[in-house]
C-alpha positions in Angstrom: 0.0 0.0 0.0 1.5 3.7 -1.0 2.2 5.8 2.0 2.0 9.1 1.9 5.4 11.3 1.6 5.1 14.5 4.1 6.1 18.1 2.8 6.9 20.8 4.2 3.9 22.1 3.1 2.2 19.6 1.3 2.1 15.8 0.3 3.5 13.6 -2.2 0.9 10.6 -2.9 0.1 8.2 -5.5 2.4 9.9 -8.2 0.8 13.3 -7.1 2.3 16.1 -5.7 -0.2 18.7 -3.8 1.3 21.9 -1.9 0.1 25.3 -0.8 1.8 28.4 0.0 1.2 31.3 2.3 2.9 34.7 2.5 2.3 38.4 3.1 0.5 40.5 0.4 1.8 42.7 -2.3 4.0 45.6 -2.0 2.6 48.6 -2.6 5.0 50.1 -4.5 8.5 48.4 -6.4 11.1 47.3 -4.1 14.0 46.8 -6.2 14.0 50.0 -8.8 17.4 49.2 -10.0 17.1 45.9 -10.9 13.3 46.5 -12.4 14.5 49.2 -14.6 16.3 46.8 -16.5 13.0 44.8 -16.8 13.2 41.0 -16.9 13.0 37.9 -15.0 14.4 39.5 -11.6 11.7 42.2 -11.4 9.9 42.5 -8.2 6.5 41.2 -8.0 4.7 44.9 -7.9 6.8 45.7 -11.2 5.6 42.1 -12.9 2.1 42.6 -11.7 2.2 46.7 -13.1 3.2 45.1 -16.6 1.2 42.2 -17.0 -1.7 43.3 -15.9 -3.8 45.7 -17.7 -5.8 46.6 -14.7 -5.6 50.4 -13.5 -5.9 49.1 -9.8 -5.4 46.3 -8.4 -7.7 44.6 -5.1 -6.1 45.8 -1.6 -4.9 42.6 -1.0 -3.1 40.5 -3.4 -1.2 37.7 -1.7 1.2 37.1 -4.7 3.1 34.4 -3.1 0.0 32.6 -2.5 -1.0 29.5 -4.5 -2.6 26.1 -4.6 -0.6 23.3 -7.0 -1.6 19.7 -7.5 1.0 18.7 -10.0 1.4 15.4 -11.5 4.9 14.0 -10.5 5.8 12.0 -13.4 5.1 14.0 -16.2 5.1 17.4 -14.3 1.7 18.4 -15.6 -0.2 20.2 -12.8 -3.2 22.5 -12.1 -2.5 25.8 -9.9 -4.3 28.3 -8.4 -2.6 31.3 -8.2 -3.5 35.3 -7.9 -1.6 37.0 -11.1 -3.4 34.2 -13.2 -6.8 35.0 -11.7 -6.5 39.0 -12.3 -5.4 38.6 -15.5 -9.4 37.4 -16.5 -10.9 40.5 -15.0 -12.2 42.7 -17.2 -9.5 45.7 -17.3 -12.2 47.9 -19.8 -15.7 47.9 -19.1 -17.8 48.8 -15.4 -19.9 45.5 -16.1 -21.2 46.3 -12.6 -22.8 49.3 -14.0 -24.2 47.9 -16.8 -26.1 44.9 -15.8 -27.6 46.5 -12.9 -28.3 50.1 -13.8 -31.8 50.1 -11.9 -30.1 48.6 -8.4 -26.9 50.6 -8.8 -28.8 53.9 -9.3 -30.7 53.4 -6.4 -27.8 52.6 -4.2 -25.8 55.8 -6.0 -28.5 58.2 -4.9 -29.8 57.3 -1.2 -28.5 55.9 2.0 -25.1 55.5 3.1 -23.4 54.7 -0.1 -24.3 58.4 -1.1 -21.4 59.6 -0.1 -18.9 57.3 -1.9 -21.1 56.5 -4.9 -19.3 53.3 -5.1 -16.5 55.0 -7.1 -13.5 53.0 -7.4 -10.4 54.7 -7.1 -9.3 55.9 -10.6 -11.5 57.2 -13.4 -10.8 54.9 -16.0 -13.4 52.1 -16.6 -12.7 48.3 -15.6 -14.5 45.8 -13.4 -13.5 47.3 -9.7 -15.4 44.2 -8.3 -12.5 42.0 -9.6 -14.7 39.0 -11.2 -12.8 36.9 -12.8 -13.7 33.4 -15.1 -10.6 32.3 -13.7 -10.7 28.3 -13.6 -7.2 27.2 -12.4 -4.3 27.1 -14.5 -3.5 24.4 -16.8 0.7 23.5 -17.0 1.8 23.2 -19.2 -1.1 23.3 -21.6 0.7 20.5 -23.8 0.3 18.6 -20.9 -3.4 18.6 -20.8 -6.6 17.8 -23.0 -9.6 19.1 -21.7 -12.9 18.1 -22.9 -16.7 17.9 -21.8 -18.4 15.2 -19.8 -21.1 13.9 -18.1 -18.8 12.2 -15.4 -19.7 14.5 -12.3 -17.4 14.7 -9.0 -18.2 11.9 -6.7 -19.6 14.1 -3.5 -20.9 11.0 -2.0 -17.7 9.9 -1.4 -16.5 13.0 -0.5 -18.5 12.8 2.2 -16.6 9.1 3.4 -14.9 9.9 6.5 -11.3 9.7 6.2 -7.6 10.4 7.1 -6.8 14.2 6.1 -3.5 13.8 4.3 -3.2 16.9 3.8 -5.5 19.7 3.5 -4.6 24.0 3.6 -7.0 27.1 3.0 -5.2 30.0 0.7 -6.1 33.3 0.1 -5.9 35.0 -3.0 -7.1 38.4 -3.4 -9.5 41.0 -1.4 -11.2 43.8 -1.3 -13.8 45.9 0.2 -14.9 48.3 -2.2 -14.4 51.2 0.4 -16.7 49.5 2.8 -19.4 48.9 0.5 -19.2 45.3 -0.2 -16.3 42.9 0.0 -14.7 40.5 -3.4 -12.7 37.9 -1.4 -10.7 34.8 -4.2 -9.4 31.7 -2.0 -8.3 28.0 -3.1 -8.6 25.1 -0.2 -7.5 21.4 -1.1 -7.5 18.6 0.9 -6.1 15.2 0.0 -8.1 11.7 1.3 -6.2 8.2 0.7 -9.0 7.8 -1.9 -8.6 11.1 -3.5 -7.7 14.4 -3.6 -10.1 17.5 -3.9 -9.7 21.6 -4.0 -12.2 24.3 -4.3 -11.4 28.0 -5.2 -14.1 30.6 -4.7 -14.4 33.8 -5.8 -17.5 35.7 -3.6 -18.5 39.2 -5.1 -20.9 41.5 -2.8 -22.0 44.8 -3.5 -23.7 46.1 -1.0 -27.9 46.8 -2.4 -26.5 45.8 -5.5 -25.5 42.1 -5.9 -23.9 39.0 -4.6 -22.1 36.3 -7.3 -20.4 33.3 -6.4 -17.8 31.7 -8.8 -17.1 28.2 -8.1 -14.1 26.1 -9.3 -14.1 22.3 -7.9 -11.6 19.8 -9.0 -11.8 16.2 -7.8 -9.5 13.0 -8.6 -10.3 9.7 -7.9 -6.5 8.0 -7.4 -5.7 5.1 -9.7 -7.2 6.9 -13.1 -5.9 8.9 -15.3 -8.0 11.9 -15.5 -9.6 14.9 -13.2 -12.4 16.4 -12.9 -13.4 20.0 -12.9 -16.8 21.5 -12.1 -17.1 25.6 -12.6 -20.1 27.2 -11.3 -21.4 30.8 -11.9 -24.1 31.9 -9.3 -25.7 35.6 -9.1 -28.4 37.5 -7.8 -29.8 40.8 -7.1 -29.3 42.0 -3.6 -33.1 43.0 -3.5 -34.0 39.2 -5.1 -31.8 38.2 -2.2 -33.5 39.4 0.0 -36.5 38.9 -0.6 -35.9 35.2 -0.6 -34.1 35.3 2.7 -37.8 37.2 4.0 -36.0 40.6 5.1 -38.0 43.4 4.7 -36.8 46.1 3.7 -36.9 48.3 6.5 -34.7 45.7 8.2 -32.1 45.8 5.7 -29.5 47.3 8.2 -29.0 45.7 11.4 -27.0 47.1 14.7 -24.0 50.0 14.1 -26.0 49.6 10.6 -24.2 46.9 8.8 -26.4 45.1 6.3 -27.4 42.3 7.7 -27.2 40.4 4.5 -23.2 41.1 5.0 -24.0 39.6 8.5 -25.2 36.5 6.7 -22.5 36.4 4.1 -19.2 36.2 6.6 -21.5 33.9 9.0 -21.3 30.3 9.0 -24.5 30.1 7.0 -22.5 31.1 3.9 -22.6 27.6 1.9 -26.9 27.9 2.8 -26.5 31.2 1.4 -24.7 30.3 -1.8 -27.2 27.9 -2.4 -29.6 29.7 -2.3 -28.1 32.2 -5.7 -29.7 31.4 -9.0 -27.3 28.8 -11.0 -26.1 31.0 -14.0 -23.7 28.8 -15.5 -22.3 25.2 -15.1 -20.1 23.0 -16.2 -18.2 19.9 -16.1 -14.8 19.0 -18.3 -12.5 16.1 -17.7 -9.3 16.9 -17.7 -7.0 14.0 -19.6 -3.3 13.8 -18.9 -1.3 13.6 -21.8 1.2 11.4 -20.7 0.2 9.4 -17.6 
């Protein structure tokens, strides 16, 4: 029987290699001007992120050194999750926010305690300041990888099998609050079972009387075959739907020191009830073949 191979921080198992990694967030500013002048490699990670990223701002927090791999040992394909990947699928252009709730996001614009701040984000140029991103996981190298449709789902009954925790790590990826007026929060969590290994990153959006969206990315892999499996979920409604469905009236929309108590809800530990609870926009499922086994 294969036992498992402790790392540092992670676990080698069954010709898989899963690790995680945790550090402090971005600099705010380059910390190495000499050596990023001359561009390159060996640029800091504030210089790297300022080039490749068309973005005019980025989220407070950006926890570069943060990631999630689950690489396969042998042929040294992997999937990661990772921040500069993530930020790279949000819209750099275009206020979608704006756009696909102009009715909500007047209203919020023009009364109550967003009045003030009109949910402006910091600079004047257009882009998606609630970071969304389609962001799946990153597939390396691609060559590595054929990725195709399927009606094989991931096995959550056996997820739910108690078993030894291998290994298992929670990583954030990016935040930020919007200036108090809602919060976008990115974070990949894996675990590995003797039976299998299985992450989860999730992107949660709220705008505060304006929306809530949940972006889900599951991947699951059953040890002994030779494929994985990844589920990505889009889920999205109004904050006035919300509520509605939760039964809170809205003169109770604020709750003590006036925080919203659907923001209550959100960081409680009813948050999976709540996700549930959003309107399925898009799913689906893809297998995910390795090329060389």
């Amino acid at each position: 029987m294969a036992m498992p191979t402790k790392l540092p921080s992670g676990v080698r198992f069954r010709g898989w290699e899963i690790t995680s990694n945790k550090k402090h967030i971005l600099e705010s500013r380059c910390t190495a001007p000499q050596v990023c002048k001359q561009g390159g490699e060996q640029r800091c990670d504030f210089c790297r992120y300022s080039a490749e990223l068309e973005l005019p701002a980025l989220p407070e927090e950006v926890y570069n050194k943060n990631f999630v791999k689950i690489a396969h040992v042998s042929s040294g394909a992997r999937v990661e999750f990772n921040p500069l990947d993530a930020l790279r699928l949000v819209d750099a252009h275009h206020d979608l926010v704006k756009v696909a709730y102009a009715k909500d996001w007047a209203t919020a614009r023009e009364s109550g305690p967003l009045k003030s701040t009109l949910l402006k984000p910091k600079v004047h140029k257009p882009f998606d300041w609630t970071f969304t991103t389609k962001y799946n996981g990153s597939l390396l190298p691609e060559q590595e990888w054929t990725v195709c449709d399927t009606d094989e789902g991931i096995d959550f009954e056996a997820l739910k099998i108690r078993e030894p925790i291998l290994f298992s790590d929670v990583v954030n990826l990016f935040g930020d609050d919007f200036g108090d007026n809602g919060e976008a929060h990115l974070s990949a969590r894996v675990r590995v079972m003797p039976s299998s290994f299985f992450a989860l990153q999730r992107l949660l959006v709220r705008v505060d009387q304006v929306l809530v969206r949940v972006i889900d990315t599951r991947v699951y892999h059953k040890f002994g075959v030779q494929h994985v499996i990844r589920e990505c979920t889009t889920r999205e409604q109004s904050i006035p739907e919300l509520e509605k469905s939760l039964g809170i009236p809205k003169t109770s929309a604020r709750g003590p020191g006036g925080a919203p108590i659907l923001a209550e809800i959100y960081k409680a530990d009813q948050i999976n009830r709540l996700v549930d609870m959003l309107p399925v926009l898009d799913f689906r499922q893809e297998k995910l073949q390795l090329v060389h086994p």
